[in-house]
C-alpha positions as CSV (number, residue, x, y, z in Angstrom):
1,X,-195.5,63.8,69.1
2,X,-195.0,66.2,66.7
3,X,-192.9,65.2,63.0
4,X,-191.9,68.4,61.3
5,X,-190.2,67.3,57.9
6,X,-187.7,69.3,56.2
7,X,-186.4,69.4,52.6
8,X,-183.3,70.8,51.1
9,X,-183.4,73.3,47.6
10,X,-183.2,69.8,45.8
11,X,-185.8,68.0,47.7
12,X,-188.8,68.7,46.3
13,X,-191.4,69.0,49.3
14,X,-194.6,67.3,48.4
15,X,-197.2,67.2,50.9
16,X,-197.7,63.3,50.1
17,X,-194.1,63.4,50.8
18,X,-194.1,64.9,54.4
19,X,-197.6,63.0,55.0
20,X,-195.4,59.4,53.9
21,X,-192.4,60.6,56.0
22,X,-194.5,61.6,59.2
23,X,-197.1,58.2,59.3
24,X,-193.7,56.2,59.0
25,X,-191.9,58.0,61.9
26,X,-195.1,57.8,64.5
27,X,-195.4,54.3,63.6
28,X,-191.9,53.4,64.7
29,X,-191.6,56.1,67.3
30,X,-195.1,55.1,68.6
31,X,-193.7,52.8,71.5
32,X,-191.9,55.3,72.8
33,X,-195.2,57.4,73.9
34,X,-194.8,60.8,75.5
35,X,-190.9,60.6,76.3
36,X,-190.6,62.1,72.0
37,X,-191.9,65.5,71.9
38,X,-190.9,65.8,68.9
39,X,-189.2,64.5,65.2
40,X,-187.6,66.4,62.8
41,X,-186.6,65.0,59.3
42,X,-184.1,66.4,57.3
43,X,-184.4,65.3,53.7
44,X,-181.5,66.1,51.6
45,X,-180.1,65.1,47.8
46,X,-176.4,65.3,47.6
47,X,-175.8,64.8,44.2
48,X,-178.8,67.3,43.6
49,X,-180.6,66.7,39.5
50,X,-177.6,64.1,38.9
51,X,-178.3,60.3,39.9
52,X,-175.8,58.0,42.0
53,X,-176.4,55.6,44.6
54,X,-177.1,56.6,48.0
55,X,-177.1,60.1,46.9
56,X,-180.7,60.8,49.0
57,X,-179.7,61.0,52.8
58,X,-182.4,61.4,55.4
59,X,-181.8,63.0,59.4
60,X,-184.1,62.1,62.0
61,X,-183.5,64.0,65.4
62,X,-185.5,63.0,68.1
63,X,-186.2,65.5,70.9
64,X,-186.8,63.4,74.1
65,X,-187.7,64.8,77.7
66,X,-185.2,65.7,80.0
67,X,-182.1,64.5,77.2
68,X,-180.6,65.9,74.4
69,X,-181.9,65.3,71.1
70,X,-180.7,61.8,69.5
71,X,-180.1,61.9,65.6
72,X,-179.9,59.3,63.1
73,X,-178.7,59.6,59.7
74,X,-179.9,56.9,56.5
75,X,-179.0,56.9,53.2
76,X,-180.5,55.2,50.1
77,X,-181.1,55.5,46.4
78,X,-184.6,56.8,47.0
79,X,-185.5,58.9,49.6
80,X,-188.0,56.2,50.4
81,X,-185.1,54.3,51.5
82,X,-183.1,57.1,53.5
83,X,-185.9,57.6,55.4
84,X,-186.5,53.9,56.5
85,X,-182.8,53.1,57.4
86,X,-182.9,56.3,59.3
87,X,-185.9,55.0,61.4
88,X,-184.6,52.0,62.1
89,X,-181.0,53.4,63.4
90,X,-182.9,55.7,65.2
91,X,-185.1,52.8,67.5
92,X,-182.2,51.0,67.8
93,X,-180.7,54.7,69.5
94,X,-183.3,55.1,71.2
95,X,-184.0,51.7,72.3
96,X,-180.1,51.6,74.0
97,X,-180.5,55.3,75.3
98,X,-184.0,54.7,77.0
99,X,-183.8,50.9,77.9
100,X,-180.7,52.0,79.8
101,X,-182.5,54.7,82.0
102,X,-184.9,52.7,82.8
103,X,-182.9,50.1,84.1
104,X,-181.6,52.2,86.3
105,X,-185.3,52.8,88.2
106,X,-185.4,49.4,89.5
107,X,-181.6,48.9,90.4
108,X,-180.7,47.8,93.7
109,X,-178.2,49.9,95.6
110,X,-175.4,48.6,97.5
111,X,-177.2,49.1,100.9
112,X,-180.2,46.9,99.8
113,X,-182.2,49.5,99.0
114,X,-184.2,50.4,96.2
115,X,-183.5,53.4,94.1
């Protein structure tokens, strides 16, 4: 799986940064094996050199085999944050998407059959 981060013009792109942001996203992502080809994290400030809360945001979109890419979007006062709430709505996408599909392997059809 490849993790490609990305920061805006007020984002200031660190390689510590994007080597942080990338070990956190395999570790989560890791259980989900070769289905995720690959990540892409979009770090972003909205409020730019001014502080607020929430004002860091953090995209994660997933780009799974054979389905369109599933995103996730987390916010937080550091980017630290963002990018943690953003992982963990992201599992829980693509624990729903992919749980559901494979369901769907094993089903039984109406006939009696296997699918």
């Amino acid at each position: 799986m490849q993790v490609k981060v990305i920061g805006d013009n007020h984002v200031r792109g660190t390689a510590g940064l994007a080597q942080e942001v990338e070990t956190s996203v395999e570790a989560a992502l890791k259980r989900f094996g070769q289905q995720i080809t690959r990540v892409e994290a979009h770090l972003s400030d909205e409020n730019s050199h001014k502080r607020g809360d929430n004002d860091k945001q953090c995209t994660l979109e997933a780009h799974v085999a054979g389905l369109q890419a599933i995103a996730a979007t987390g916010n937080g006062s550091t980017l630290n944050q963002a990018v943690h709430e953003s992982i963990n709505k992201l599992v829980a996408q693509l624990d729903h998407k992919l749980g559901r599909l494979g369901e769907r392997k094993g089903r039984t059809a109406m006939g009696g059959e296997e699918e």
